[in-house]
C-alpha positions, -999 to 999 in steps of 0.1 A, spaced: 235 -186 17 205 -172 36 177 -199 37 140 -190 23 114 -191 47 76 -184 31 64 -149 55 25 -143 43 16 -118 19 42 -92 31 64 -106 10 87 -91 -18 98 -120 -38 72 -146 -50 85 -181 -64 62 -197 -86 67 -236 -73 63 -260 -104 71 -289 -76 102 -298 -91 131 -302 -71 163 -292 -90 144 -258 -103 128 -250 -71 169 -251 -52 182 -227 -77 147 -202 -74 155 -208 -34 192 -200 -36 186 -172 -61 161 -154 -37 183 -164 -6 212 -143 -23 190 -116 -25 178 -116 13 143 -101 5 110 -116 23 99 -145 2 70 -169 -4 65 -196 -23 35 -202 -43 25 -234 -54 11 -235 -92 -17 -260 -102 -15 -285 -133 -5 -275 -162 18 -245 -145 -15 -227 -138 -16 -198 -111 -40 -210 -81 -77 -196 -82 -68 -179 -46 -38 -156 -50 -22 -138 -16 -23 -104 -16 2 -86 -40 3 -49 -25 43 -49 -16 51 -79 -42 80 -64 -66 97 -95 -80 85 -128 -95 111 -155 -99 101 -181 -128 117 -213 -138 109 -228 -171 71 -234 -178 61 -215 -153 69 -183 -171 30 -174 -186 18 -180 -150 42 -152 -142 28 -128 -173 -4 -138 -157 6 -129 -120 19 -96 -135 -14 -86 -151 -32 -92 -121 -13 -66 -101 -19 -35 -100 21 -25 -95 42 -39 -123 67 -65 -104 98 -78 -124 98 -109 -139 131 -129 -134 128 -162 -153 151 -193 -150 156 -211 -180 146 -209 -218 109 -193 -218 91 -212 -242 75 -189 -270 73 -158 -251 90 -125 -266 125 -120 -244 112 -82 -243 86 -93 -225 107 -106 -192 127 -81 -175 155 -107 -168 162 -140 -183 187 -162 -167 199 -190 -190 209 -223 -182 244 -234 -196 229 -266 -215 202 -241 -231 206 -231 -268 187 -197 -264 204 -163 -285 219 -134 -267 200 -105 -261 200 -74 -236 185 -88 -206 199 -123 -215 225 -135 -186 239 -168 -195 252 -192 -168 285 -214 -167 267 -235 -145 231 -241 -129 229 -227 -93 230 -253 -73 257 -244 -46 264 -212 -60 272 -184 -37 278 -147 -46 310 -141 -24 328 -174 -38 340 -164 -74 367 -191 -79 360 -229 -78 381 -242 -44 414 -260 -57 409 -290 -34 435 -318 -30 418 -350 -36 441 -372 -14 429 -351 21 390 -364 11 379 -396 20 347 -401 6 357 -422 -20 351 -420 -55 310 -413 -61 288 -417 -90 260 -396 -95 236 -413 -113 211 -395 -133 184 -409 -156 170 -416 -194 155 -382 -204 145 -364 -236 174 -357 -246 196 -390 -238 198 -429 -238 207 -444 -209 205 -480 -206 219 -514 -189 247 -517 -212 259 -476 -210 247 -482 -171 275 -511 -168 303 -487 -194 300 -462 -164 307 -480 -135 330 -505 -152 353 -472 -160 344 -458 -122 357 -493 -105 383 -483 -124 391 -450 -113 383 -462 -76 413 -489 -77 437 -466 -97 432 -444 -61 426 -473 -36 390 -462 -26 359 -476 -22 332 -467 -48 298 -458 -40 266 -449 -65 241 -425 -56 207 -423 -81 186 -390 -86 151 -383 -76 144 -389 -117 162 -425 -117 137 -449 -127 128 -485 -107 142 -503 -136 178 -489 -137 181 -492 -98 174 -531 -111 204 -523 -134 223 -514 -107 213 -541 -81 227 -563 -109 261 -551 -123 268 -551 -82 273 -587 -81 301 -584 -102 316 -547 -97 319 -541 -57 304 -509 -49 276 -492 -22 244 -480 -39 225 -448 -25 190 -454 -42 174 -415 -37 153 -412 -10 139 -381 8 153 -376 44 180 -405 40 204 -398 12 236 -391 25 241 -369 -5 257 -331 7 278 -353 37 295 -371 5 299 -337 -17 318 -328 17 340 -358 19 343 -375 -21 377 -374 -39 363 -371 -71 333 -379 -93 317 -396 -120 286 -375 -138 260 -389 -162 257 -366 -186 217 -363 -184 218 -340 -155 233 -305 -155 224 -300 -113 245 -329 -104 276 -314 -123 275 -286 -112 268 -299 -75 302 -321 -82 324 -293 -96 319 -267 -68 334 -291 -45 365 -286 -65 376 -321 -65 381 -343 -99 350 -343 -122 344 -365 -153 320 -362 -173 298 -395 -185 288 -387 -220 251 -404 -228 239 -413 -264 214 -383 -274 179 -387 -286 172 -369 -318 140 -356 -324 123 -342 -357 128 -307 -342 165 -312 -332 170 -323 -369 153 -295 -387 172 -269 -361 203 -282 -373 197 -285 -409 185 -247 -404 215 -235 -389 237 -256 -414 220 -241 -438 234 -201 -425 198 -196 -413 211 -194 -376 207 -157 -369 166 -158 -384 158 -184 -361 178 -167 -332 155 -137 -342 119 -164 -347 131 -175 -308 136 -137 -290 101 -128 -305 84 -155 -290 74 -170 -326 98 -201 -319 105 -221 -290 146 -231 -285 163 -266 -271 196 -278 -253 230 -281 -263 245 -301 -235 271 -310 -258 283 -277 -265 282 -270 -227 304 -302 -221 327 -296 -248 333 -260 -235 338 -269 -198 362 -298 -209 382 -274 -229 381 -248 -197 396 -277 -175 364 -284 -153 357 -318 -159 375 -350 -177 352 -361 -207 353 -399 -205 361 -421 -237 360 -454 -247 398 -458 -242 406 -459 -204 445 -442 -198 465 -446 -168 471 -404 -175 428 -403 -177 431 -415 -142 451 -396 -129 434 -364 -144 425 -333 -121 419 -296 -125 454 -274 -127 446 -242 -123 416 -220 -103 383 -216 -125 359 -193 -122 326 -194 -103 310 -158 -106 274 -171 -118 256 -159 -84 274 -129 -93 269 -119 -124 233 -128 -112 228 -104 -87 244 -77 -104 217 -82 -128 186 -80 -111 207 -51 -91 204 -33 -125 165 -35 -125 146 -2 -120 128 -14 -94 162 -18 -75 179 12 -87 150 29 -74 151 16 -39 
């Protein structure tokens, strides 16, 4: 994948940074695909566009990612051309018709629409010419068995006792394969779970990777693991795990119900579904995640192994029998392919 290096105000493709690192890889590998001159331009608090803004003379596409999508109506209006706007992720009470391409996230619950393109999995690792997940014998790795630890978040629990459920069921896995088991937290995992797992180390042998810039051996062990154990929280980490095309389970994590979650539910219990799908493309309602959906269905597709409170000798054992495909860097490009100001070129 062609890397993204920021070339002045010459550039084609501007990325609107919100300084987050799991949205900013997938903008990065999204423009890399495309191989267009790119910069990156750092927002302000709040997702606000900076007071000084480069020139915009040969700028023809704006790539978005969640919150920043009303700095890139913004950005648009101040040009006098009228760039694209692809946006990554749900856009939060803006009219689909107003966003030339929306790209959504697997774990989003946004409706379908014309210039809706749905992904099976976030980018991360995704490349255009690979359309099949690798089927990779686990016994020829020896990386071990590797958690990837996430964090609590909005939408899930995750505490000492579920912290000690996982890796009790990952020294589990380890053994049932002889290997060494080693942990490795996210930039989101909090000081007080890395305490949790300093702990439950006295008693369950295992190497912890606590995240750190520059010294997180984290791509040598996606190279090298022979299989892994997700926390559910974090959609980038699966889908980091499955493209290696070893052994994946899945970590469920208790969700957090909001008053919003609850009402959505009741509303589409109700039959009310296809008014609030029509409330969300007009811009009038904002939309939330179904990760459990998006777990469920990659279960059911043979991606990843769903763990469960009873532990099986056949669980174990588990690993992906058949290829599965990988076309969302595809299906990607061929979109923005489709945009006039590509069919025009």
């Amino acid at each position: 994948m062609a890397e993204v290096a920021p070339v002045s105000d010459t550039s084609e493709v501007w990325i609107l940074d919100t300084h987050r690192a799991g949205e900013m890889a997938q903008c990065r590998a999204l423009a890399g695909m495309l191989g267009l001159p790119c910069q990156i331009i750092p927002l302000e608090a709040n997702f606000r566009l900076p007071e000084q803004i480069p020139n915009t003379q040969n700028l023809r596409l704006i790539l978005s990612f969640g919150n920043a999508v009303q700095a890139a109506l913004a950005l648009r209006a101040h040009c006098k051309s009228m760039p694209a706007i692809v946006q990554l992720g749900r856009p939060s009470h803006v009219p689909a018709a107003d966003l030339d391409l929306i790209i959504i996230l697997p774990q989003d619950d946004y409706p379908a629409a014309s210039n809706v393109v749905r992904l099976r999995f976030p980018l991360n690792g995704a490349n255009k010419s690979q359309t099949f997940i690798p089927q990779i014998d686990p016994s020829t790795r020896h990386g071990g068995t590797i958690v990837l630890y996430g964090a609590p978040s909005r939408q899930f629990f995750l505490s000492k006792q579920d912290t000690y459920k996982l890796l009790r069921f990952s020294h589990e896995l380890a053994q049932a394969h002889h290997e060494p088991l080693h942990v490795f937290t996210s930039p989101r995992t909090p000081v007080e779970a890395e305490g949790w797992l300093e702990d439950i180390s006295k008693t369950i042998p295992m190497q912890i990777y606590t995240f750190r810039k520059g010294v997180n051996p984290f791509q040598k062990f996606l190279r090298e693991a022979g299989r892994f154990v997700v926390t559910g929280d974090s959609a980038s980490m699966l889908a980091d795990a499955c493209r290696t095309g070893v052994p994946v389970w899945l970590f469920p994590l208790r969700p957090k119900h909001s008053f919003m979650t609850r009402l959505q539910a009741s509303v589409d219990r109700w039959g009310l579904q296809n008014i609030r799908n029509g409330f969300v493309r007009r811009g009038w309602l904002g939309s939330g995640t179904c990760f459990d959906k998006w777990h469920s269905t990659l279960a059911k597709q043979n991606y990843i192994h769903l763990v469960t409170p009873q532990v099986s000798a056949q669980m174990l054992r588990w690993q992906p029998d058949a290829p599965r495909r990988d076309d969302d860097m595809q299906k990607c490009y061929e979109s923005i392919m489709k945009l006039p100001l590509f069919i025009a070129r």
